[in-house]
C-alpha positions in Angstrom: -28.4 22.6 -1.9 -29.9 24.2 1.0 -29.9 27.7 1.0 -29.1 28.3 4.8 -25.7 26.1 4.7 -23.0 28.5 3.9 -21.0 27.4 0.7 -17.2 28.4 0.5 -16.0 29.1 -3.5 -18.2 27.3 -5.4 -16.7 25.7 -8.3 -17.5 27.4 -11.6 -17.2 24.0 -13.5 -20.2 22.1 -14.7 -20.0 18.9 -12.2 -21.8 16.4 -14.0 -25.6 15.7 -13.2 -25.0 12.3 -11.1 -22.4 13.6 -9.0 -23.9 17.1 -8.3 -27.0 15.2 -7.1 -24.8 12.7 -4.5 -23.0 15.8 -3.1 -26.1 17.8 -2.6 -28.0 14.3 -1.0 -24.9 14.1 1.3 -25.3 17.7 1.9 -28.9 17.1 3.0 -28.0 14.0 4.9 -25.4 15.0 7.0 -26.3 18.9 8.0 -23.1 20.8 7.7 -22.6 24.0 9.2 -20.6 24.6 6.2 -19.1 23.5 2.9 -16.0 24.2 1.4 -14.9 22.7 -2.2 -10.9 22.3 -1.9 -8.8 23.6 -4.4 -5.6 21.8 -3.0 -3.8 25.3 -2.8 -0.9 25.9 -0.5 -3.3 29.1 0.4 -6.1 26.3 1.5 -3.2 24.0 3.2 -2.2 26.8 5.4 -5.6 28.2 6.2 -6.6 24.5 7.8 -3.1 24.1 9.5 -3.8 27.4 11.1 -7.2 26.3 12.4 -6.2 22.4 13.3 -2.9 24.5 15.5 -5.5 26.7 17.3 -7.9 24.1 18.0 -5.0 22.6 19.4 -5.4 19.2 16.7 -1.9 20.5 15.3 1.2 20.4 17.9 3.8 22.6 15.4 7.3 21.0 15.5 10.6 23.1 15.8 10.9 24.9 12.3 14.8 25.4 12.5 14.6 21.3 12.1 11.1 19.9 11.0 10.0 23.0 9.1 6.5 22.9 8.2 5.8 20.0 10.3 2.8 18.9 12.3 2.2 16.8 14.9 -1.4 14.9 15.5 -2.9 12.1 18.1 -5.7 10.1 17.3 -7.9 8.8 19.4 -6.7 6.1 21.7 -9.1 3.8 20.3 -8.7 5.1 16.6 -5.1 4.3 15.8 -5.1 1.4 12.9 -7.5 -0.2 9.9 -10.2 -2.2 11.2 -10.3 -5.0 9.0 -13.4 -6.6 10.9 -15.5 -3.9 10.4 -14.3 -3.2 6.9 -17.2 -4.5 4.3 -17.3 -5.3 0.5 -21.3 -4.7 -0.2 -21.9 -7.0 -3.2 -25.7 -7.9 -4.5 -24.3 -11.9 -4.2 -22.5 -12.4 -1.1 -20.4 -15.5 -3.0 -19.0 -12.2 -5.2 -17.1 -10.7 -2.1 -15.6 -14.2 -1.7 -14.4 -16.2 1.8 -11.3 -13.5 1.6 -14.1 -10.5 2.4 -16.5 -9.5 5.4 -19.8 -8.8 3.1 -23.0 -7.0 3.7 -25.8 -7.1 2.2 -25.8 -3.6 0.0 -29.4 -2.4 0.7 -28.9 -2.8 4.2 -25.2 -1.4 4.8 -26.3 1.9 3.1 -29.7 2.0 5.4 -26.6 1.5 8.3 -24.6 4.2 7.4 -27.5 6.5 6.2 -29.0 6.6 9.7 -25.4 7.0 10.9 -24.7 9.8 8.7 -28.0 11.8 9.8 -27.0 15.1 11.1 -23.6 13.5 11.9 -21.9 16.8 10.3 -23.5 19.3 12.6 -21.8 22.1 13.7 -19.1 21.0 11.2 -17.6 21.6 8.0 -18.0 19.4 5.1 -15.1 19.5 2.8 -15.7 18.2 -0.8 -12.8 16.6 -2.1 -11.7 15.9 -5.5 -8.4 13.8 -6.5 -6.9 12.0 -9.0 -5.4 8.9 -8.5 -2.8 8.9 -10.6 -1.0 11.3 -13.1 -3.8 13.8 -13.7 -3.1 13.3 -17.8 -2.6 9.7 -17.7 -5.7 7.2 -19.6 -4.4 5.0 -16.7 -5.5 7.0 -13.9 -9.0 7.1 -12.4 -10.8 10.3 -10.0 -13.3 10.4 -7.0 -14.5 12.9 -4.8 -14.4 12.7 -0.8 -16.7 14.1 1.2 -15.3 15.1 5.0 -15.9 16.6 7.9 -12.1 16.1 9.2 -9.2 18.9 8.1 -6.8 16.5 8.8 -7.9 14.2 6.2 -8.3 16.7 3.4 -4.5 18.1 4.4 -3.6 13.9 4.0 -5.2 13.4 0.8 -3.5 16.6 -0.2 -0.4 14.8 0.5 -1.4 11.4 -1.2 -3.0 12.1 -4.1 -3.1 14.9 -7.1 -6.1 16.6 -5.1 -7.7 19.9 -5.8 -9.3 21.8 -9.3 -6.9 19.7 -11.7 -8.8 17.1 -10.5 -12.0 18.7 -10.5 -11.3 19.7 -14.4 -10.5 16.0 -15.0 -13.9 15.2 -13.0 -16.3 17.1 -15.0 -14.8 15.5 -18.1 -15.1 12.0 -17.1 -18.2 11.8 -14.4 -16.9 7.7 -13.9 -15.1 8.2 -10.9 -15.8 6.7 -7.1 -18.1 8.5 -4.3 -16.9 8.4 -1.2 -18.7 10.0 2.2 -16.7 10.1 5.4 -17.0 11.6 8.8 -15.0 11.2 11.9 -18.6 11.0 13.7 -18.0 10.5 17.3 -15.1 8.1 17.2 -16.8 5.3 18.1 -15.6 2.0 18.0 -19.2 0.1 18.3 -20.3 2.9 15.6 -17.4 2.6 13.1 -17.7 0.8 10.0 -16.1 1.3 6.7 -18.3 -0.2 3.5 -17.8 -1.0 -0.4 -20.0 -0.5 -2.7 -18.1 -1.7 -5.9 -20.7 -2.4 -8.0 -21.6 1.4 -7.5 -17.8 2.9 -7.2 -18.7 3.8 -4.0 -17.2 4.1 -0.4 -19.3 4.8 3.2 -16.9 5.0 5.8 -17.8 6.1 9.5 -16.5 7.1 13.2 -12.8 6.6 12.4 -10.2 9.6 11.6 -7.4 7.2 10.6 -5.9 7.0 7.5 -6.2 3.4 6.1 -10.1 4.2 7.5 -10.3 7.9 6.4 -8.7 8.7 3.6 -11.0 6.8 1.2 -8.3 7.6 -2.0 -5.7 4.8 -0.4 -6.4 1.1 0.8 -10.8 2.4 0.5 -10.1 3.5 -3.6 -6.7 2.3 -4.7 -7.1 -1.2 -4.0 -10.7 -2.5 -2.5 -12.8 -0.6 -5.2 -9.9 -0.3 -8.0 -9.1 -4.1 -8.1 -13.2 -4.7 -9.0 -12.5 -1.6 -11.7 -9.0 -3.6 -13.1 -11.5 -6.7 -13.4 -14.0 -5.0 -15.3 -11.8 -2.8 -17.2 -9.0 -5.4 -18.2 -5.9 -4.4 -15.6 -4.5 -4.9 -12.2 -5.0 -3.0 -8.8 -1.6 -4.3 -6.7 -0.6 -3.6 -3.1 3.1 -3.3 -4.8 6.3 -1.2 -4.5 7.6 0.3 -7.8 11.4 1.0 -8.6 13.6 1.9 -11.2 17.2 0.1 -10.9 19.7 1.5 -12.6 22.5 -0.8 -13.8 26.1 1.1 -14.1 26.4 1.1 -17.9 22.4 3.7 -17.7 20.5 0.5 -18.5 17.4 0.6 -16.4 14.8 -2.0 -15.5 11.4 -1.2 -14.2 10.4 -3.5 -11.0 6.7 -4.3 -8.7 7.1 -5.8 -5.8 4.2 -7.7 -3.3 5.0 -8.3 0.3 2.9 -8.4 3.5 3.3 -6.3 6.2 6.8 -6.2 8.4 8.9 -7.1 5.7 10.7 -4.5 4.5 8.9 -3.3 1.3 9.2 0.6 1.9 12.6 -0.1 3.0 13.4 -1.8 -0.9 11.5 0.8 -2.4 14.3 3.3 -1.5 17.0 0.9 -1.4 20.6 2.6 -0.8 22.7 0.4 -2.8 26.1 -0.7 -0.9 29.6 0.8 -1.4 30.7 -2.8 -2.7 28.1 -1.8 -5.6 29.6 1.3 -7.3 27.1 2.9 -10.2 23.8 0.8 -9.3 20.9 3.7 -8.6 17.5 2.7 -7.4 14.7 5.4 -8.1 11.8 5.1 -6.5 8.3 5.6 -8.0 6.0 4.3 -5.2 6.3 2.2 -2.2 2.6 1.3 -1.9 0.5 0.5 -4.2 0.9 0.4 -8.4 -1.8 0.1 -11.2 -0.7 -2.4 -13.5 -2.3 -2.0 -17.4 -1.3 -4.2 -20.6 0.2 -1.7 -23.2 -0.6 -1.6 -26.7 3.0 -3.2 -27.6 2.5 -6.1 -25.3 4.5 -5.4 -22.1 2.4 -4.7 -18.7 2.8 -0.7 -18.0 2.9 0.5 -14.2 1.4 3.8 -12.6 2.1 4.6 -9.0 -1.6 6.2 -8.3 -0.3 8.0 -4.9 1.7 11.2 -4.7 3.0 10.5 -1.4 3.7 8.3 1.5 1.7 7.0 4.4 4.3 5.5 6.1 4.8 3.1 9.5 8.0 5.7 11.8 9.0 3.1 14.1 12.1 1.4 12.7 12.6 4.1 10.2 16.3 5.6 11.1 19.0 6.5 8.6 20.3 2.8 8.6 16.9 1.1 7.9 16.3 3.6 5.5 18.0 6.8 4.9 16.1 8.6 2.1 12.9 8.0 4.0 14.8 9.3 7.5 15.7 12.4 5.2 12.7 13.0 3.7 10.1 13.4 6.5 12.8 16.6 7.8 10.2 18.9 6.8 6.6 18.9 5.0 5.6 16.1 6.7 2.5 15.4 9.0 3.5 12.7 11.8 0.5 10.8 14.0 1.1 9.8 17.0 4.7 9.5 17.3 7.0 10.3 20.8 8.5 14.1 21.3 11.6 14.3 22.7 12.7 17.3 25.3 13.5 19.5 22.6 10.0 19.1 20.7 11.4 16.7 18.1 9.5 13.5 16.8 10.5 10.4 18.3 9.6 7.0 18.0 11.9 3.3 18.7 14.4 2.9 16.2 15.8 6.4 16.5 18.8 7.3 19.0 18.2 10.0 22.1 15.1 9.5 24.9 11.4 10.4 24.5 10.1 12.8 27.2 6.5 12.9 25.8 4.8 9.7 24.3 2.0 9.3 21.6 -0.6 10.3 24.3 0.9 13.7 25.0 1.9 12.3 28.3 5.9 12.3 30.4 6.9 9.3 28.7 7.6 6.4 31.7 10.2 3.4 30.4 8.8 0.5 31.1 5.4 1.5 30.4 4.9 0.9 26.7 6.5 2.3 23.5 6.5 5.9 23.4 5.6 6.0 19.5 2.5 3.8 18.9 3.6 0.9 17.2 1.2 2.3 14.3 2.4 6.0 14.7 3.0 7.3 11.2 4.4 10.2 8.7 2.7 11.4 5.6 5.2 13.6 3.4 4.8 14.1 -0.8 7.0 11.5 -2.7 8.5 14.5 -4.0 10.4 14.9 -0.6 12.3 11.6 -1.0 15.9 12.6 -2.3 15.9 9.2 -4.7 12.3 10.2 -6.1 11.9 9.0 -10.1 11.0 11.9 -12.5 9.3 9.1 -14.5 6.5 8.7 -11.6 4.7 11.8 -13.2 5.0 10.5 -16.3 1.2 9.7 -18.1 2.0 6.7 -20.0 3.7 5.0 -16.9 6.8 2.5 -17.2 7.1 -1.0 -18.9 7.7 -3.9 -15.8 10.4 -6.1 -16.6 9.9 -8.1 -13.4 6.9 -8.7 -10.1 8.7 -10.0 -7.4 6.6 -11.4 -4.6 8.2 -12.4 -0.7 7.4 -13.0 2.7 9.1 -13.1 5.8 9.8 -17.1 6.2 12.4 -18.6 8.6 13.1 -21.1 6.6 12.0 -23.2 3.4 12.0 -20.2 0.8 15.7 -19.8 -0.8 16.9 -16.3 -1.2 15.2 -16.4 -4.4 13.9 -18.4 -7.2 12.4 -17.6 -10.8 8.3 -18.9 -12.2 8.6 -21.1 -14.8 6.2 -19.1 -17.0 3.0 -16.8 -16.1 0.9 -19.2 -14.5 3.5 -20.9 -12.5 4.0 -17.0 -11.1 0.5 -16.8 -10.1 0.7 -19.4 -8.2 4.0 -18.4 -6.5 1.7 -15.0 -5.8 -1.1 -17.0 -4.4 0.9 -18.7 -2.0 2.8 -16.1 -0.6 2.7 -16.5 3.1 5.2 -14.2 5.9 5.8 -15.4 9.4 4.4 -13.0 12.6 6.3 -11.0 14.5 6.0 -10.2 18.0 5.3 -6.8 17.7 2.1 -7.5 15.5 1.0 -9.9 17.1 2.5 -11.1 20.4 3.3 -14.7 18.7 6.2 -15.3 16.9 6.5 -17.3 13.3 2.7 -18.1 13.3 2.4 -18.2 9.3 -0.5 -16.1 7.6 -1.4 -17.1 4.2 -1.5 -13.2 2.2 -1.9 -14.0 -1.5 -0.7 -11.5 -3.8 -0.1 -9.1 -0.2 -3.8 -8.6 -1.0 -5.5 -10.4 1.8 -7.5 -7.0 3.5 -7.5 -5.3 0.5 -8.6 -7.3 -2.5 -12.4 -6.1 -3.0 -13.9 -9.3 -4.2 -13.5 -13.3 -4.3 -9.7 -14.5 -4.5 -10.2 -17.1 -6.8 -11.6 -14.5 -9.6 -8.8 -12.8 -8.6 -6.4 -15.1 -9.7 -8.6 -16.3 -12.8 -8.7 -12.5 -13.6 -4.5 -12.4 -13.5 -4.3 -16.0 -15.6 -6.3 -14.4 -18.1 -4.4 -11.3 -18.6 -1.4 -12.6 -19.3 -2.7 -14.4 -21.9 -3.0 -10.5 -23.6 0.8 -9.9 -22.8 3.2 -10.8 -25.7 6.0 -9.7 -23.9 5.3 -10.3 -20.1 7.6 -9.7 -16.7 9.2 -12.0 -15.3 7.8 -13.8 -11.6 10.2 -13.7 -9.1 10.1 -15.1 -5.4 12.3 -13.4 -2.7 12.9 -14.3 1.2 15.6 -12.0 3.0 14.5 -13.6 6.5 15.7 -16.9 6.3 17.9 -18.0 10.0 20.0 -20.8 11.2 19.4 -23.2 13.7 20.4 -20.0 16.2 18.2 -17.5 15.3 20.4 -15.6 13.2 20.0 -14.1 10.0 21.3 -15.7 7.1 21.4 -12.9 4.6 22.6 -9.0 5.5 19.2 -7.5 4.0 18.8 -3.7 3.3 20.8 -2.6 0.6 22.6 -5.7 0.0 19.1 -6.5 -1.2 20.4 -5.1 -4.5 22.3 -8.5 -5.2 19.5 -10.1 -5.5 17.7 -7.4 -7.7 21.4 -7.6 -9.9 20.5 -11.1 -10.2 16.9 -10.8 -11.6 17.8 -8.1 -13.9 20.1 -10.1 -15.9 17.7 -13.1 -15.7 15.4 -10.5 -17.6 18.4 -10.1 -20.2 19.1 -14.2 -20.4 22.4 -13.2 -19.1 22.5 -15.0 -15.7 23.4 -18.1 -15.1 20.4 -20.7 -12.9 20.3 -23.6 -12.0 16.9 -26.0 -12.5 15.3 -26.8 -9.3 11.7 -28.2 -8.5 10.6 -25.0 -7.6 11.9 -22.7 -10.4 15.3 -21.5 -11.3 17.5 -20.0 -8.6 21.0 -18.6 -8.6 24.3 -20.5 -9.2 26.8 -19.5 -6.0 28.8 -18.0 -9.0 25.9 -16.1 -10.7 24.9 -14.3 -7.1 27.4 -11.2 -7.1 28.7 -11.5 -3.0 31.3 -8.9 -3.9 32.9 -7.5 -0.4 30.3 -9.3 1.6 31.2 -11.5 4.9 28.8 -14.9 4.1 30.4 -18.3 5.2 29.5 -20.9 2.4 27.4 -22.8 4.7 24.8 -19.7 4.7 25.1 -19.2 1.1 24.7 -23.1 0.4 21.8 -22.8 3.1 19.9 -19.4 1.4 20.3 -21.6 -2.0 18.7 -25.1 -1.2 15.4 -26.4 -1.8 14.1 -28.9 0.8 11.7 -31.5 -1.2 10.1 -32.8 1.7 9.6 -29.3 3.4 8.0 -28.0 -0.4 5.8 -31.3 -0.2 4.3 -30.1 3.1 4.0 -26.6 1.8 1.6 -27.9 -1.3 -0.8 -30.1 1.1 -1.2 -26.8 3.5 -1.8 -25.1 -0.3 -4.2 -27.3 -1.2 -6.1 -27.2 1.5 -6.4 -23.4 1.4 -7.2 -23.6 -2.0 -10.1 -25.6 -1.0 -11.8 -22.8 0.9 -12.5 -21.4 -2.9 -14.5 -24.0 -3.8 -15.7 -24.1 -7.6 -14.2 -20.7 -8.7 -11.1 -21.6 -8.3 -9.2 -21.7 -11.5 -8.1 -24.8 -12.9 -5.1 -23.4 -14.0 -4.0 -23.0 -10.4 -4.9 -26.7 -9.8 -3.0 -27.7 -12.6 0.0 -25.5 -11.4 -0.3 -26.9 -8.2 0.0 -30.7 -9.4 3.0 -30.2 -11.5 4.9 -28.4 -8.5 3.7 -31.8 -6.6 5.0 -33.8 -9.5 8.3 -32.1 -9.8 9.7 -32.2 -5.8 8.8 -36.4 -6.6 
């Protein structure tokens, strides 16, 4: 390390030789004014939100309402990921597959070298250690980030077990992932974000937000952890993670894959309904989940985040309650609205911005005052249904992966795979409907297999293989589930209530897990009798009902030629299996 850049409490541990030698390169690389090594302290915490506040980053919210609370604003141009500049760096480009933007690995680190050069002057860099994951638990896995942004190591605070623990963990088991980061100039024609998976390793570059910058999320969790699950024998899932309680204590363990805009924070912290009494839901994630076969046969879940990085607008206390109650205090908001009064704002909520993401008088009319991005990051521990058992090492046993997307029409309410490989294929063609507000077109379909789409970190079609093959280790496997709360009638209008009347269709899969609910057989997998669907105290004509519960043959036909023909962009690697899957679906709608 060089002797004139100023090092803040250097760690007494012995950091293994490998890791020592990248931080001290990146040291050398990036010319720091300073370093500090972060110890994840609420001392540390408040030291940065002192300086961020004074350098005017931090706008402090009222503290008789929002105690503790921050707000920041991004650059303009620096306000969501930027999947077209986002890279999987793999020596054979056919590894990143046709689902991945790839560079060539020698030259994306010669990129972001000459990028990185001196691109921490004047600055502090902040070394950054977390665990992803219960800090005891054989399923987590560590990595260091290297910063130059405040705000990012105050996030990763927030979203992962971050600090010394981590640190202890670190010099125990060097195997963890490298990431280097720096807000640079906040460039958009000099921002890129690159994995190295073959190396554990993360460059990212000229972006401070979060999906870009903190490396332990979308960068770690998913891109470089689902090549780790390959090679390690488990499963890196964009996936929610409850615990539904049934009313005599029995609980079942549930994952949960859906693409964006359709509701999958929203079931994570389900509020069951009044015509429910005893049903809890805990929740252990809303994100992302590990997935690992046990040793008795069952597949075992982790939650590897500590907190919640989540979208404001739309979040009120009918949407979601528990997360409308949790962000009251601790909680960092980006680029959300103020109100009059100083109080975050964004569409969805009641009352009438007066300042809008920009820090400018908010003009109706002239855009939403809350990006459409803006968001909230707050520990999970703040959410009043959090589940103890989210800290627990050894994870929970899944009794069922339920996998949906936001379809108009075709998909029932919900229908049961066959077996394991049917289920993977029911994953791989999960497909949601746009929305106007992500894309100014409305019910353009997007194929997003698994939800993985931007975030799986190498070719689909392993991908898949790599699932088929591990449940052939699983003796006692979860059950595949398929779920659509959008469907609509010929007017526009919704055909099922949604939100926490989402729990009769949870009630439903539960006791398929027990064998004590009643299906019937269709082409596409078991789905509910009318009589086995519990519509206690709910208003649904029978004509919706009959509507949610029908399979259209000829509509399922055209759905497995548009499959095909995706399927086909895979070429060779994809896995017979699925093929095979495929042509009995084909076989069985006649």
């Amino acid at each position: 390390m060089s002797a004139v850049i100023p090092t803040h409490n250097t760690p007494t541990l012995a950091i293994p030789t490998g890791l020592r030698q990248w931080i001290d390169s990146a040291i050398a690389l990036t010319t720091p004014a300073a370093v500090h090594w972060c110890t994840g302290s609420a001392k540390e915490a408040k030291a940065l939100t002192k300086a961020l506040v004074e350098a005017k980053a931090f706008h402090p919210l009222p503290a008789d309402r929002f105690p503790n609370s921050y707000l920041y604003r991004s650059n303009p141009n620096d306000v969501a990921r930027t999947e077209h500049l986002t890279f999987v760096c793999t020596e054979k480009a056919d590894d990143a597959g046709p689902n991945n933007v790839w560079m060539d690995p020698v030259a994306a680190h010669a990129k972001m070298d000459a990028l990185f050069a001196g691109a921490m002057a004047g600055r502090t860099l902040y070394v950054v250690p977390y665990c992803m994951g219960p800090i005891d638990s054989p399923y987590s896995r560590c990595g260091i980030e290297i910063t130059d942004s405040a705000y990012v190591v105050l996030n990763m605070r927030l979203m992962t077990r971050m600090g010394t623990a981590a640190l202890e963990r670190i010099s125990r088991d060097p195997s963890c992932v490298k990431g280097l980061h720096s807000v640079g100039d906040v460039n958009p024609d000099r921002r890129f974000i690159m994995h190295f998976p073959e190396e554990l390793a993360i460059k990212s570059f000229g972006s401070g937000y979060g999906g870009n910058a903190l490396l332990g999320k979308k960068c770690h969790a998913l891109r470089i952890a689902s090549w780790q699950g390959r090679s390690e024998g488990w499963l890196a899932e964009h996936m929610l993670l409850l615990a539904l309680e049934s009313p005599s204590g029995e609980t079942h363990y549930v994952a949960a894959a859906f693409p964006s805009a359709c509701g999958k924070t929203n079931l994570a912290m389900l509020v069951p309904p009044d015509a429910l009494p005893g049903w809890k839901v805990r929740t252990l994630g809303d994100d992302i989940a590990w997935l690992h076969p046990g040793p008795d046969g069952r597949l075992w879940a982790i939650n590897p985040e500590a907190g919640y990085f989540g979208v404001a607008p739309g979040t009120n206390a009918k949407s979601n309650r528990n997360a409308f109650e949790m962000v009251k205090r601790d909680t960092l908001f980006t680029n959300v609205a103020l109100t009059a009064s100083g109080d975050p704002w964004w569409e969805g909520l009641g009352g009438t911005p007066s300042i809008d993401w920009q820090g400018q008088p908010y003009t109706p009319g002239n855009g939403p005052a809350a990006h459409p991005n803006s968001r909230f990051t707050v520990a999970a521990k703040n959410n009043p249904c959090y589940a103890a058992e989210s800290d627990d090492p050894n994870g929970v046993p899944l009794s069922a992966i339920i996998f949906g997307g936001r379809r108009r029409s075709l998909a029932p309410l919900v229908f049961e795979a066959l077996d394991w490989a049917h289920g993977v294929l029911i994953g791989a063609s999960v497909a949601s409907e746009t929305t106007a507000a992500i894309t100014g077109q409305v019910g353009v379909l997007r194929r997003d297999p698994m939800a993985m789409k931007p975030f799986c970190g190498y070719h689909f079609a392993d991908y898949w293989r790599h699932w088929l093959n591990l449940g052939h280790t699983l003796t006692r496997p979860p059950k595949i589930f398929h779920v659509n709360w959008f469907r609509q009638n010929d007017a526009g209008q919704f055909l099922w209530p949604g939100f926490g009347d989402n729990l009769r269709v949870l009630k439903w899969i539960t006791e398929r897990v027990n064998g004590t609910a009643a299906a019937k057989d269709t082409p596409i997998g078991p789905m509910p009798t009318r009589a086995a669907l519990d519509t206690t105290g709910l208003t649904l004509s029978e004509d919706a009902l009959s509507e949610l519960l029908t399979v259209d043959r000829a509509g399922w036909r055209a759905e497995a030629a548009l499959l095909k023909a995706d399927f086909a962009a895979y070429g060779e690697r994809l896995p017979a299996a699925l093929t095979h899957q495929l042509e009995a679906l084909v076989h069985r709608l006649g």
